[in-house]
Structures are given as C-alpha cells and as structure tokens.
C-alpha positions in Angstrom: -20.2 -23.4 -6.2 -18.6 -21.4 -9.3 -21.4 -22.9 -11.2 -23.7 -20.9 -9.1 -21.2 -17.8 -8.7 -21.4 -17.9 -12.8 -25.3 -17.9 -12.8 -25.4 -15.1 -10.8 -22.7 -13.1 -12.2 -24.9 -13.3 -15.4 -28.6 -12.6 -13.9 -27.8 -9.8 -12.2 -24.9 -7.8 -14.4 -26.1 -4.4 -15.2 -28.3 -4.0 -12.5 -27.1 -0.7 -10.2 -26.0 -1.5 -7.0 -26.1 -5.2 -7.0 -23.0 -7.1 -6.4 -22.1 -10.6 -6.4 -20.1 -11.2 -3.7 -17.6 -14.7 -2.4 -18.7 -14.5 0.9 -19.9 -18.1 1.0 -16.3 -18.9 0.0 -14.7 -16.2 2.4 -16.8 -17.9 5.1 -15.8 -21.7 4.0 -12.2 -20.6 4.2 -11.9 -18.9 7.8 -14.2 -21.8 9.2 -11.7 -24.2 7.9 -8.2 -21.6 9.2 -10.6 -21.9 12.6 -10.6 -25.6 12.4 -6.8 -26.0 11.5 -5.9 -23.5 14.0 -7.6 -25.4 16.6 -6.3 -28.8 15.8 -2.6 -27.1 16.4 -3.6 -25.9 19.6 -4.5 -29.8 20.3 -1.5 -30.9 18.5 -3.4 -33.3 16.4 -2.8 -33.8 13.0 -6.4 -35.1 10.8 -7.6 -34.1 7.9 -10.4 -31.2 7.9 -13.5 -33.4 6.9 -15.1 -32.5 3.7 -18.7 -32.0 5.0 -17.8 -28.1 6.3 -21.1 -26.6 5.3 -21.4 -22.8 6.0 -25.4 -21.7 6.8 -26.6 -18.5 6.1 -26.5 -17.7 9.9 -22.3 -18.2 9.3 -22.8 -15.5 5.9 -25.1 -12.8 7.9 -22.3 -12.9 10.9 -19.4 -12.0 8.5 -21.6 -9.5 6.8 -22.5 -8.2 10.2 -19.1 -8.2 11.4 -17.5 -6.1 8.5 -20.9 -3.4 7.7 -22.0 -3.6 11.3 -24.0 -0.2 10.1 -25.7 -2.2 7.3 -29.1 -3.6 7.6 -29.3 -6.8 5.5 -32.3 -8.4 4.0 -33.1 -11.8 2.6 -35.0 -13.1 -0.8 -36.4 -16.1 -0.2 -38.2 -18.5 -2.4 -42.1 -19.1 -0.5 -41.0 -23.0 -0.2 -37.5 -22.0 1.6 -39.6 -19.6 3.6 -41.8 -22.3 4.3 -38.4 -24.7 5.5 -37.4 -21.4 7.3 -40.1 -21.1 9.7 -40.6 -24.3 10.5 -36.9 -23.7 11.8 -35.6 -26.8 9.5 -32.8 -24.7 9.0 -29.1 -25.2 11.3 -29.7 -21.5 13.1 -33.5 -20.9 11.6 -34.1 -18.3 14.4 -30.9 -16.6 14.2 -31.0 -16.1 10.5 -34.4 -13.9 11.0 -32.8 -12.0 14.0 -30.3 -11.4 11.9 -32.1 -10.0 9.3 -34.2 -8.1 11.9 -37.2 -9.7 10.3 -36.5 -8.5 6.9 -37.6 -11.1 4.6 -38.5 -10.5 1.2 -40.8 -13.9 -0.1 -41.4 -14.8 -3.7 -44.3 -16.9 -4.3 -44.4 -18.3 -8.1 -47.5 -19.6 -9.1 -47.8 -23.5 -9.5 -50.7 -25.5 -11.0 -50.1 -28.9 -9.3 -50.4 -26.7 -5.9 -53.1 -25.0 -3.7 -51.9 -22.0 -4.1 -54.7 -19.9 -1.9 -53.4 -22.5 1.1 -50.0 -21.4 0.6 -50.8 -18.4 0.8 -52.7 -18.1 3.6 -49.8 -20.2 5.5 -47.1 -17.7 4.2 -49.7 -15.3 5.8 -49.9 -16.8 9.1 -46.0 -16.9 9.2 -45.2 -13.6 8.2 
C-alpha cells in the first residue's frame, strides 16, 4: 500500500488540483472499527482476519458520503474496463452507478494484441 501511495505521490505532484488521498486506508480502518464493534455486541472475542479487502464500491461510498455534492469519475485501464463490465468485480454494477456512468478508459497500444477487436469490444460496452 505505501508503495503505491509513494508512486503516486510522485506521478502526480505538481499537477493543479490533483490530490492523493488515504481513502483506501480510511476505508480499511472503519471496516475493521465495524467489524470490532460488532464482535462486542456478540461478545466474542477472534481476531479480525487479514483478508479485509476494501473495493472501489467501499472507496466511492465514503467519497459519496463526505462530498455528497461531488460527482466522481473513474480512470480505468481498457483491460480493468474490460474485468469491469463483465461485472468480475465484488459490486461491478454499483461502482458504475456510482460513478453515474462516468468512466474515463485508457487504451495503450500493444503489439502481441488485436487491438481493432479491443476496440470495437470497448465500443460495444461503453
């Protein structure tokens, strides 16, 4: 995680209005106070297991919930767009309701692919 905080820190310093933000952490961290609180209420003391992953549905619900006046976008890679609307993401359909729709895809050019096909699927989907 502070690997990738670090990366972007340094790709995107200097640009106006761009922020790196925690909210992947902030997110991890009320999931697992949610988890703990719960356990109380059961009187059970385990451990919270390790495997707490939070989605980008879990980010764009915090974000929503504290600038519920913002309209929120998302940068996508065309392969994770690709995973996205085949809904092989936890909350696929969520995450573009969200987002209202607004996707922003980034198709890179690769040699070993048929790029005209991906584009024409990433044409259909959109």
């Amino acid at each position: 995680y502070e690997d990738r905080m670090e990366m972007c820190r340094l790709s995107f310093q200097g640009i106006p209005k761009v922020k790196v933000s925690n909210i992947e952490q902030v997110c991890f961290d009320e999931i697992v106070k949610q988890q703990q609180q719960e356990q109380n209420e059961k009187e059970e003391i385990t451990k919270i297991p390790p495997s707490i992953r939070v989605g980008t549905a879990d980010i764009l619900d915090h974000l929503l919930s504290i600038e519920p006046n913002t309209d929120f976008s998302l940068v996508l890679g065309s392969d994770t767009f690709m995973d996205l609307t085949a809904w092989k993401w936890r909350r696929s359909k969520d995450v573009v309701n969200l987002v209202g729709g607004r996707i922003l895809v980034i198709h890179r050019m690769v040699e070993s692919v048929d790029n005209d096909e991906i584009r024409k699927i990433l044409e259909e989907r959109v």
